[in-house]
VEXDREN-2710 file (C-alpha; in Angstrom, 1 decimal):
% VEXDREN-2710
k/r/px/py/pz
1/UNK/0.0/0.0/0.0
2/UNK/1.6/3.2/-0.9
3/UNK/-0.8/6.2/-0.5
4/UNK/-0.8/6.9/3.3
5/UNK/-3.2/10.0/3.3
6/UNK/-6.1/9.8/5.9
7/UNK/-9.3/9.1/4.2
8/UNK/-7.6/7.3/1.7
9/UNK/-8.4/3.5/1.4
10/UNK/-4.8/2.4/1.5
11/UNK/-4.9/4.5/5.2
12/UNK/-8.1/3.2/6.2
13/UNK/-7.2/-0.6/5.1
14/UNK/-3.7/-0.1/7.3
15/UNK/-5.4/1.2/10.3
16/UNK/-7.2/-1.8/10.7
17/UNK/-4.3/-4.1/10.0
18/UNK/-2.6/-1.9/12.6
19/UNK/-6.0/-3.4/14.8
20/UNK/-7.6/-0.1/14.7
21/UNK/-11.3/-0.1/15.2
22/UNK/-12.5/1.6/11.9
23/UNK/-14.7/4.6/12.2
24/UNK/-18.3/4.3/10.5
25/UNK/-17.2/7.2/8.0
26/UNK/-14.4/5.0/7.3
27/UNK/-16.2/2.0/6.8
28/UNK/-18.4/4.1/4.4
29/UNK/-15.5/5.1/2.0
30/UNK/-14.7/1.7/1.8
31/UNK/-18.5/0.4/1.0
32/UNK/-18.8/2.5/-2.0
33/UNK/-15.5/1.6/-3.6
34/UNK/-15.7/0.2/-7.0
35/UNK/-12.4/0.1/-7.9
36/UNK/-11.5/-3.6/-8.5
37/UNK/-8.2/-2.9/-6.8
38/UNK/-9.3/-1.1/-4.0
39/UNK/-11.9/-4.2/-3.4
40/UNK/-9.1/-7.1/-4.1
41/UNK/-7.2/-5.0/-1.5
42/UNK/-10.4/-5.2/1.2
43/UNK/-10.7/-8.7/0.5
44/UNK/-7.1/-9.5/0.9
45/UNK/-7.2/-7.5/4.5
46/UNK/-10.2/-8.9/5.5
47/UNK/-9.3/-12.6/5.0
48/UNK/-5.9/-11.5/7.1
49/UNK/-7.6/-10.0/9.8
50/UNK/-9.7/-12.8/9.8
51/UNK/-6.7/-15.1/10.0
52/UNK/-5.2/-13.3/13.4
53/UNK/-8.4/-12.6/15.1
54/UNK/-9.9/-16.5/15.0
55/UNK/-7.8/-18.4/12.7
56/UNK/-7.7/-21.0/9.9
57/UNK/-10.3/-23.6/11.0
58/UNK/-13.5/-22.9/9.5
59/UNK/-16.5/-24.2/11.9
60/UNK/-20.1/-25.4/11.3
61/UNK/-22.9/-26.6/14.0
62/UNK/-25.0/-29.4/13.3
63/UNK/-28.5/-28.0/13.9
64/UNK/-32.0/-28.1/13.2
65/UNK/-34.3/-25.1/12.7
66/UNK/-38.2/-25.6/14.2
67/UNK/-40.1/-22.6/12.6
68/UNK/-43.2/-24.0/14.7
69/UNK/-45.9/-21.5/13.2
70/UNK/-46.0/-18.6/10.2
71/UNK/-49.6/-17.2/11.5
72/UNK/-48.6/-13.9/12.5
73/UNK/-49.6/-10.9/13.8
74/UNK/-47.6/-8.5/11.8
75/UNK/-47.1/-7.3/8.1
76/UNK/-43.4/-7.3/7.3
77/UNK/-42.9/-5.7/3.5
78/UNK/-40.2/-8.5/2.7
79/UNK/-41.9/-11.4/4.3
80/UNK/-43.4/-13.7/2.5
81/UNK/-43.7/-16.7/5.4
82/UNK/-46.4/-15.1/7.3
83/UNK/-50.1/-15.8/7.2
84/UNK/-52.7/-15.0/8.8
85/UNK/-54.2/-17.9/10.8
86/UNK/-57.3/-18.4/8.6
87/UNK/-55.2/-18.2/5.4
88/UNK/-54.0/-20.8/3.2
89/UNK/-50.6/-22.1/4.3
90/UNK/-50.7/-21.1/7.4
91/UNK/-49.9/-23.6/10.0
92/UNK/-49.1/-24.2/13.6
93/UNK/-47.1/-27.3/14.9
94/UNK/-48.8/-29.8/17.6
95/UNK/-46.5/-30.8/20.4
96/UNK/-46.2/-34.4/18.0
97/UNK/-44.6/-32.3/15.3
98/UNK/-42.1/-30.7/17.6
99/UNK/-40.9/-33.4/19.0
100/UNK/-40.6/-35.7/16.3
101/UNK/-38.6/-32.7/14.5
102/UNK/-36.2/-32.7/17.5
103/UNK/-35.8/-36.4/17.3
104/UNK/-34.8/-36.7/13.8
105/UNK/-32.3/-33.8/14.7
106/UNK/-31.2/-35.9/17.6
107/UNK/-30.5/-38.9/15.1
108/UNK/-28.6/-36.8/12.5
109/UNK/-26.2/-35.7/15.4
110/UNK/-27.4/-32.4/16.2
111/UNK/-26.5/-30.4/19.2
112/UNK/-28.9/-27.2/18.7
113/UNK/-32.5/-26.7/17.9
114/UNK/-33.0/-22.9/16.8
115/UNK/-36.4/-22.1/17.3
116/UNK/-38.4/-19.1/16.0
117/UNK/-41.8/-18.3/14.8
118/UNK/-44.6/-16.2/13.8
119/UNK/-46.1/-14.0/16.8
120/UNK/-49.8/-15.8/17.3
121/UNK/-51.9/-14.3/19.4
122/UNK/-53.6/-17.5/20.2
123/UNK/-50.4/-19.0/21.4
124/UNK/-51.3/-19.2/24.8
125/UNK/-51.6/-21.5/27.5
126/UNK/-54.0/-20.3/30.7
127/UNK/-54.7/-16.7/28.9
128/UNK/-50.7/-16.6/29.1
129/UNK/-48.3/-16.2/26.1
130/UNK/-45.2/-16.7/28.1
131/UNK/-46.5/-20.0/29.4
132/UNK/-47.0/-21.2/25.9
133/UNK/-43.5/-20.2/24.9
134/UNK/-42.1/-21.9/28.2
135/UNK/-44.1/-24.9/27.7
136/UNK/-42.5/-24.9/24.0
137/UNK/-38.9/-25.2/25.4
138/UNK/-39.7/-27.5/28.1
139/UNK/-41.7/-29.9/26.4
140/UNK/-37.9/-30.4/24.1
141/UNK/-35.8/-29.8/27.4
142/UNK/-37.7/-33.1/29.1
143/UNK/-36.7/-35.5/26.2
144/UNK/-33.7/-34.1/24.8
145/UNK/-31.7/-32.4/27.8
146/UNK/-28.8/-32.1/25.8
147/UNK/-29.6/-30.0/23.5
148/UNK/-29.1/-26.5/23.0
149/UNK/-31.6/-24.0/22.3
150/UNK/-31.3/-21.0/20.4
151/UNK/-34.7/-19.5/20.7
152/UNK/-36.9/-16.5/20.2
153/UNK/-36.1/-13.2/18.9
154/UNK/-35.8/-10.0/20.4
155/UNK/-39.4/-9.4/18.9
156/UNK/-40.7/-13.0/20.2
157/UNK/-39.3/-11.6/23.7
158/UNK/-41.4/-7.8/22.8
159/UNK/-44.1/-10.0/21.9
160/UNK/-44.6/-11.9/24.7
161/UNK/-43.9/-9.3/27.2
162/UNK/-46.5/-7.2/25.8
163/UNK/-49.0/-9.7/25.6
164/UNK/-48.4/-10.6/29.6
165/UNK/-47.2/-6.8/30.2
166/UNK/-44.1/-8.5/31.8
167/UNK/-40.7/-6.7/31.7
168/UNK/-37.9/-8.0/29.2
169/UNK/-35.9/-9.4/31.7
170/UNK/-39.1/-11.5/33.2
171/UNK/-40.0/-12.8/29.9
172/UNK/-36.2/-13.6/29.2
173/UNK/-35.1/-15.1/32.8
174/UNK/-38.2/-17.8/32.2
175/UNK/-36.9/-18.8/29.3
176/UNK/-33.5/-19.1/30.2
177/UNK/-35.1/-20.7/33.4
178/UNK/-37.1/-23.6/31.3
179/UNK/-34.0/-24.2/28.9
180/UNK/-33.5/-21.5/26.7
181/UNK/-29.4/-21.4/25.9
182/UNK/-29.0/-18.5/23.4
183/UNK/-30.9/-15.8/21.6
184/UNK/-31.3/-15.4/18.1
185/UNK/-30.0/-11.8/17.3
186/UNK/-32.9/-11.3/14.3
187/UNK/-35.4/-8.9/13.9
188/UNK/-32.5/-6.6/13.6
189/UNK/-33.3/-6.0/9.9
190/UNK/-31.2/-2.5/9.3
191/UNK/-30.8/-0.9/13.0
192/UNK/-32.3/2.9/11.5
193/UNK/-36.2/3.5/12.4
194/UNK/-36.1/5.1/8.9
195/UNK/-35.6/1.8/7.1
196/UNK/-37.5/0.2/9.5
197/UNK/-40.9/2.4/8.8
198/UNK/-40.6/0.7/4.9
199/UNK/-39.1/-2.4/6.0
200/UNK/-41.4/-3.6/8.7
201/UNK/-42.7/-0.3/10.6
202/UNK/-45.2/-3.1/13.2
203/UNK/-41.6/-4.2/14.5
204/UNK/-40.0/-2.8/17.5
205/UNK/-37.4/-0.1/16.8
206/UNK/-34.0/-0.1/17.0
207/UNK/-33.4/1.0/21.0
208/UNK/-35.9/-1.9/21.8
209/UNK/-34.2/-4.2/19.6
210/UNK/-30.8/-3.3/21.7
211/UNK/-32.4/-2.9/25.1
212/UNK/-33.9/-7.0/24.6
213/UNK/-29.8/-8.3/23.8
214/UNK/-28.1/-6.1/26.3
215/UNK/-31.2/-7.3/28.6
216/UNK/-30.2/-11.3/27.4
217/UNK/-26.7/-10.4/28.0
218/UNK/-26.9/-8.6/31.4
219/UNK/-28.8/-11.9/32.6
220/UNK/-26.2/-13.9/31.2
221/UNK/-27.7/-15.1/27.9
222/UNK/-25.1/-14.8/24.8
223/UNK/-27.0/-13.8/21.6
224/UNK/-26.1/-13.6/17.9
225/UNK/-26.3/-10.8/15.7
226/UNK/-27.7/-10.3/12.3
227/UNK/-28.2/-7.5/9.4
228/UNK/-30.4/-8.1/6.4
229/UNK/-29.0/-6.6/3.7
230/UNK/-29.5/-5.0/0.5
231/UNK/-33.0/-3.6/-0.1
232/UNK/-33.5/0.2/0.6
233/UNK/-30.5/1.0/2.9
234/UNK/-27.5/3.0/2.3
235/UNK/-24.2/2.4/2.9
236/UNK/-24.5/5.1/5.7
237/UNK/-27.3/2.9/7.3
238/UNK/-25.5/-0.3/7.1
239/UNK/-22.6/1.3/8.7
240/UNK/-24.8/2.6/11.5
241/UNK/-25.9/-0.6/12.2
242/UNK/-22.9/-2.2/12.7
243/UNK/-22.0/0.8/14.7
244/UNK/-24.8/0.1/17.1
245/UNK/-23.7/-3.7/17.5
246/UNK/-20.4/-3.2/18.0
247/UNK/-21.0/-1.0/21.0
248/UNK/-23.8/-2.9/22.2
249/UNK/-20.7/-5.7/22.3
250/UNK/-18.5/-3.6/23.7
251/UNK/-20.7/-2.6/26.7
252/UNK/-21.8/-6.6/27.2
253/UNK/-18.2/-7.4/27.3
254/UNK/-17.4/-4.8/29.9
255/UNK/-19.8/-5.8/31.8
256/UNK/-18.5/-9.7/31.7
257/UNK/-20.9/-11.4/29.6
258/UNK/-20.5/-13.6/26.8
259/UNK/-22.6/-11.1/24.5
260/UNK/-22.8/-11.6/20.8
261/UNK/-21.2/-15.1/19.5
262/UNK/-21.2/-14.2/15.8
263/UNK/-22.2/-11.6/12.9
264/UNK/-24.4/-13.3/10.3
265/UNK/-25.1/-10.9/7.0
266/UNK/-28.6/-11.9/5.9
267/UNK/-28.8/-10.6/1.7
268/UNK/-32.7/-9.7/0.9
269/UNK/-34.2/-12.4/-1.6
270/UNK/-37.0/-10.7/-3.0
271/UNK/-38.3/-13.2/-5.5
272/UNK/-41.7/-13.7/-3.7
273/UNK/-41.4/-11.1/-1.4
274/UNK/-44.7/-8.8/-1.0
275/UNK/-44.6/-7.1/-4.4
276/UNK/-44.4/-3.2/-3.1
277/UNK/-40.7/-4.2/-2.1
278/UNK/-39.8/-6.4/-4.5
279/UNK/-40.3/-3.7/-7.3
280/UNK/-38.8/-0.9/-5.3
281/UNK/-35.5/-3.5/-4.6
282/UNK/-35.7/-4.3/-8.1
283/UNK/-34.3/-7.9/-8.4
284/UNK/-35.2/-11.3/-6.9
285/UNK/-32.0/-12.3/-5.9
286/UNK/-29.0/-10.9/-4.1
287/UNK/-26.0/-9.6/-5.7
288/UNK/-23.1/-11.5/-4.8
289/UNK/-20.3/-8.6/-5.0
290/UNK/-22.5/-6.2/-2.7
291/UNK/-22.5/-9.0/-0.3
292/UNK/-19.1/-10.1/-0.1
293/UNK/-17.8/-6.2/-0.1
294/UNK/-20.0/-5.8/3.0
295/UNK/-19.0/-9.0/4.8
296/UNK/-14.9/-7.8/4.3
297/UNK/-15.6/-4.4/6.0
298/UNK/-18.0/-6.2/8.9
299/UNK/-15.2/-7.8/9.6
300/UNK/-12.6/-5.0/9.5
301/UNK/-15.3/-3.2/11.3
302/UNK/-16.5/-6.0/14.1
303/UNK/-13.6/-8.1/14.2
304/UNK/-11.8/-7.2/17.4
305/UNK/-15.1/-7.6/18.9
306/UNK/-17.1/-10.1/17.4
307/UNK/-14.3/-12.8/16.2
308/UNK/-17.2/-15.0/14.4
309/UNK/-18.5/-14.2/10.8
310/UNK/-21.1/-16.2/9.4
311/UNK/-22.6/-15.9/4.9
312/UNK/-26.0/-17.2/5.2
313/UNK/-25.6/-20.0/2.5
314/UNK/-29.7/-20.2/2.1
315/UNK/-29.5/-16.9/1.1
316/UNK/-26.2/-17.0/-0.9
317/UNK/-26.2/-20.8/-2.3
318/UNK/-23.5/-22.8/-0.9
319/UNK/-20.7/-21.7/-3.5
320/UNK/-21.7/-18.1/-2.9
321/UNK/-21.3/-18.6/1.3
322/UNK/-17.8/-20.8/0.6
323/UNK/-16.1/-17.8/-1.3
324/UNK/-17.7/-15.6/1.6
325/UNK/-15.2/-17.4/3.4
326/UNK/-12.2/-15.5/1.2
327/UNK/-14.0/-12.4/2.6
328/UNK/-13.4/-12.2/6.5
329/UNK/-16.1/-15.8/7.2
330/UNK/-14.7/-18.3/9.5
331/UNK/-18.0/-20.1/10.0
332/UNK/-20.2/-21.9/7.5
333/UNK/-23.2/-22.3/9.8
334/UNK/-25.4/-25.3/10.3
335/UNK/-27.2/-28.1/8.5
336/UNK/-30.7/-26.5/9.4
337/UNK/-32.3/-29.5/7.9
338/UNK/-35.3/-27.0/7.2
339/UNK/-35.9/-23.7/6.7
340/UNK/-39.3/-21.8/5.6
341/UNK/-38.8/-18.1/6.4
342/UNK/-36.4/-17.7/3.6
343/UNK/-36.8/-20.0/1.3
344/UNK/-40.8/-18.5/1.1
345/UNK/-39.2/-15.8/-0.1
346/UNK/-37.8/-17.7/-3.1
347/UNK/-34.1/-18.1/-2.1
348/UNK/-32.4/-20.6/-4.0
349/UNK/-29.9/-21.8/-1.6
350/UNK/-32.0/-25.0/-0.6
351/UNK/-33.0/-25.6/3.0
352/UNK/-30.5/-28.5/3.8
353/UNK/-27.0/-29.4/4.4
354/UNK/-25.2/-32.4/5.3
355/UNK/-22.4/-32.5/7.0
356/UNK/-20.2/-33.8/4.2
357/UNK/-21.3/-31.0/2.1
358/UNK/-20.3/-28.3/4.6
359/UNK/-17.1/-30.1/5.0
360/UNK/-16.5/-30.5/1.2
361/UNK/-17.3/-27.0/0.8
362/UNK/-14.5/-25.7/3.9
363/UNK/-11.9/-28.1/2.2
364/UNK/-11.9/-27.0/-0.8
365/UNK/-11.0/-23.7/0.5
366/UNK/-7.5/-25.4/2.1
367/UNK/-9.3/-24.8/5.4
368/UNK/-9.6/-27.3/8.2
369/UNK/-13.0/-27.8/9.4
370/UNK/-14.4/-28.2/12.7
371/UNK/-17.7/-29.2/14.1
372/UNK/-18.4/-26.9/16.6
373/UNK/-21.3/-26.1/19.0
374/UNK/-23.6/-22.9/19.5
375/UNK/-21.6/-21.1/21.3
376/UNK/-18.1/-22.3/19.3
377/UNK/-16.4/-24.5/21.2
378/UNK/-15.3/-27.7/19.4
379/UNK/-17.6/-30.6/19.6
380/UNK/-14.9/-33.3/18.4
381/UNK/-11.2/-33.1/19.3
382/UNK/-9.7/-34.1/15.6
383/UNK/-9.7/-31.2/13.0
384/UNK/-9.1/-32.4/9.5
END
């Protein structure tokens, strides 16, 4: 790098070599480059920063999601899993269903059910949404104990506690009291009320969606984090985002808890998204080269922070989330065995993984993989 002129990109790229947390303005400059040699560069920094801060060992988890309704209260503008309960399509999962989903996952060697859903209002159990929500992670608690689960939303948690006009941290310490490991850091979308008011204005806002993790965290419940991605927001708006997670993190950390265990970029795939969006957006599918530029500076931006970085390979396809792993990924995600949310919306990544697809997909990267569990430690001792 030979230009050492603040602003520059060649500055901006050796600060965070130098392990420099980037400023959002600088994270900006570098978001809007088009210059194919200013992005080779970014790429080529972020996979080295991504080689100090966590390594060469690319992980995955063997999981299993459990969307276990899509009847839903709310009207997202890029959602096309929801329904309303007298719709067709919609559906709700018996106890039966949930359990027989957990024990395939069991059988296929999973260690983590993620869990999320619609918000139903009739979800209850004695007049009480909490207690259906509780009974939910129980009933899978009593015959699998050892699995993890990575459950409900910050808006699942708003949901609830607005229902039962409970606090956050009530709602949250039952769950975490009935089995609840981990919190899914969705519902994030783009952390600015302003995208939020197009993207889904019935969703909490931004401070809520921050006050529910930092709440999960202060009670000692480690969260993910998420961004979805290329619709209507700017690369100012991106930048602000990651702004706000990184000092959510930083505060979490201070404060001794585990916080956020990974960044995951979620690209919008608008194919049969509500039509108002879809034709604003302007394309069914996302753009692989806006993807990969923002998942470089997320991890120039989050790294010294938030060591894990996750492509979404529903979202991406699995050859699109393995070169993501050129770009500043060390993680490959799970086998999900299912997924509706985004593959309603006409993504064409598929809604499976084995694990000898994940693992073919690391190696041919010259990357060791390693099965890991939710919160990354190793789940096997061998690495190959």
């Amino acid at each position: 790098m030979v230009a050492t002129h603040p602003g520059t990109v060649s500055h901006i790229l050796e600060r965070a070599l130098s392990g420099a947390d980037l400023t959002e303005a600088e994270g900006v400059v570098l978001l809007r480059q088009t210059d194919p040699g200013a992005i080779a560069a970014l790429r080529q920094v972020a996979d080295e920063l991504r080689r100090r801060q966590v390594g060469e060992v690319v992980t995955y988890v063997i999981n299993r999601n459990i969307n276990y309704t899509n009847i839903c209260e709310q009207h997202c503008s890029f959602c096309a899993f929801r329904r309303d309960a007298d719709a067709a399509g919609a559906y709700w999962l018996n106890e039966g269903a949930i359990l027989e989903k957990a024990a395939e996952a069991v059988q296929q060697g999973a260690t983590e059910i993620c869990m999320q859903g619609g918000l139903n209002p009739e979800a209850r159990i004695g007049g009480r949404s909490l207690s259906y929500y509780v009974h939910l992670v129980r009933l899978i608690k009593r015959e699998f104990p050892q699995l993890h689960l990575h459950a409900f939303s910050p808006q699942e948690v708003q949901f609830i506690a607005r229902q039962d006009g409970l606090s956050y941290a009530e709602v949250i310490a039952a769950l975490q009291d009935a089995g609840v490991g981990s919190m899914p850091g969705t519902a994030a979308e783009v952390l600015d009320d302003e995208v939020r008011k197009v993207l889904c204005p019935e969703k909490i806002s931004s401070a809520e969606w921050l006050e529910i993790v930092a709440t999960a965290h202060r009670l000692g419940m480690p969260s993910t984090s998420t961004m979805l991605s290329g619709h209507i927001e700017t690369p100012e708006q991106q930048m602000r985002h990651l702004g706000q997670v990184r000092s959510l993190q930083q505060a979490s950390l201070s404060q001794g808890a585990t916080g956020i265990t990974e960044f995951i970029l979620l690209p919008f795939v608008g194919q049969d998204a509500p039509k108002p969006l879809r034709r604003r957006v302007g394309r069914d599918q996302p753009v692989l080269a806006d993807a990969l530029k923002l998942t470089a500076v997320a991890r120039l931006f989050l790294g010294n922070w938030i060591a894990n970085h996750q492509p979404s390979w529903v979202k991406l396809g699995l050859a699109g989330a393995t070169e993501a792993l050129r770009w500043g990924c060390n993680d490959l995600g799970g086998t999900l065995m299912e997924e509706h949310i985004t593959s309603m919306a006409g993504a064409q990544g598929g809604t499976c993984k084995t694990v000898e697809e994940l693992r073919a997909a690391i190696l041919q990267c010259d990357r060791p993989a390693q099965q890991r569990d939710t919160l990354y430690q190793p789940v096997v001792s061998s690495v190959s």
